[in-house]
N, C-alpha and C positions, 0 to 999 in steps of 0.2 A: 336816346342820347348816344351819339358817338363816344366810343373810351378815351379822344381826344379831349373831349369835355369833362370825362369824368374823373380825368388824371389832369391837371395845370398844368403839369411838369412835360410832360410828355407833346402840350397842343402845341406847339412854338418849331419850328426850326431857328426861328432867329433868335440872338443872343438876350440870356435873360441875367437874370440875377441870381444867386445863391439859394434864392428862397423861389425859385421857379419862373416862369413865364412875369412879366409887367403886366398891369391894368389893360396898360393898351394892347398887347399882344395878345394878350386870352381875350380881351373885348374882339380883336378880330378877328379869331375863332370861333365864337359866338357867332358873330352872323357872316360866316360859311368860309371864312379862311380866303385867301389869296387866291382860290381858283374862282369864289363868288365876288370876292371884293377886285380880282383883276389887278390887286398892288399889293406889295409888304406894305404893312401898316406896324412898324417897331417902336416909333416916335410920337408923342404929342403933335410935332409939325406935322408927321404922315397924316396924323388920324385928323388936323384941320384939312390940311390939303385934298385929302378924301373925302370928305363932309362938304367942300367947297363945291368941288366937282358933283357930287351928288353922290349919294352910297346906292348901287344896286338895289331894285325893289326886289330883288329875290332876296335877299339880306336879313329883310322883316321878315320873311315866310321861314327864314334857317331859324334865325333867333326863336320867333315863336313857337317851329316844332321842337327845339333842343330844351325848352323850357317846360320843369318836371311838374310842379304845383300850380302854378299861377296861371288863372283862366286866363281866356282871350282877352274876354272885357276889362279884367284888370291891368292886362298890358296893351291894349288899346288905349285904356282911360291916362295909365302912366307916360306913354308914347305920342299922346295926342290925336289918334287919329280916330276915326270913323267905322265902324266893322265894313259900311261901303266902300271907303277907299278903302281897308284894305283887303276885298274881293278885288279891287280894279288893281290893286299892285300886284296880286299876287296874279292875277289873268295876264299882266304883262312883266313880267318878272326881268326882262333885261329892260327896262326904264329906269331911268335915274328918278331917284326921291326928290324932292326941292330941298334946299338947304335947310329951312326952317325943321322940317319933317329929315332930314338926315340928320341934324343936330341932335336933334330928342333920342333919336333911334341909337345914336350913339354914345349918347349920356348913359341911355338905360345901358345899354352893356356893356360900359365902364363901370357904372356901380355895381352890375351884376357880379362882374369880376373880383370889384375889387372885393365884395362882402364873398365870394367865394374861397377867396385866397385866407380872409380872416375868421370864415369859419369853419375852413379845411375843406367842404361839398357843396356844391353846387345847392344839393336838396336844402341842406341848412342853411344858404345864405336866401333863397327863397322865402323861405319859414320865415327867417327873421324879417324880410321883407314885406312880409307882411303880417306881422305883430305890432302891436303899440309898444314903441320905446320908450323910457321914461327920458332917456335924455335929449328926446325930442319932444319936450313936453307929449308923452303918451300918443304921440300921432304914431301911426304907419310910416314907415319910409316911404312905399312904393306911392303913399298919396302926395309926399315931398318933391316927386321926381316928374312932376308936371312944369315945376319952373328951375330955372336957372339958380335962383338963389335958396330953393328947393333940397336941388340936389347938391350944390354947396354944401347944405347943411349935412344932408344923410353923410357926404364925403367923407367931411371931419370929422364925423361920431363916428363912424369906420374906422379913421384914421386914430382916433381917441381908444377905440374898443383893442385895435393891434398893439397898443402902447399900455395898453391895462387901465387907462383913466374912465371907468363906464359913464360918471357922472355929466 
């Protein structure tokens, strides 16, 4: 893991908040910073606009090796994709993902982020990822973040756990 990663505060050039880098900002340091992603991604709009276009297959290959606990298969399974595609992404690593497959790829390290920021490291927002929440009735997050209204939920139990409400 890069110290870019292991410090929030420190991954960003671009302007953050008080409380260090944004979701999206450390999401796009996660998969490989503005020299893999080829654009600042500072915005909600950047990070559709880049998702549209397609996100760099090399992108999944940064995310995966920057990632400390969690097996392949369990961020294959949360990602959606196949250990085959992703041998065939990472063989060709300057191909754009398809939207669908950018979209996941980008959800997962928005929540990666954001459960980083809430649990101070990286390693512990992992951990938490994959434990049973109770205020996800007892599910795992990282099984949440296969769908859209999935990771909705993981979101705002993030969002609930930074405000103190665990329940």
């Amino acid at each position: 893991m890069t110290a870019a990663l292991a410090h929030p505060a420190a991954a960003s050039s671009a302007p953050a908040t008080s409380d260090g880098p944004s979701s999206v900002q450390f999401a796009m340091e996660l998969l490989g910073g503005r020299r893999v992603l080829r654009r600042q991604v500072a915005t909600e709009k950047d990070a559709h606009d880049l998702v549209l276009r397609g996100i760099p297959a090399e992108a999944m290959a940064k995310l995966f090796a920057g990632v400390l606990s969690l097996s392949s298969d369990v961020l294959l399974a949360a990602i959606g994709v196949s250990e085959r595609s992703f041998a065939r992404r990472k063989a060709a690593p300057k191909t754009r993902l398809p939207v669908n497959e950018s979209e996941r790829l980008w959800r997962f390290a928005e929540v990666l982020a954001h459960a980083t920021r809430v649990f101070g490291s990286q390693a512990e927002a992992e951990q938490w990822l994959d434990r049973p929440a109770i205020g996800l009735d007892h599910r795992k997050p990282i099984d949440l973040l296969r769908t859209h209204p999935g990771t909705r939920l993981v979101s705002e139990y993030l969002t609930r756990i930074e405000h103190g409400v665990y329940a």
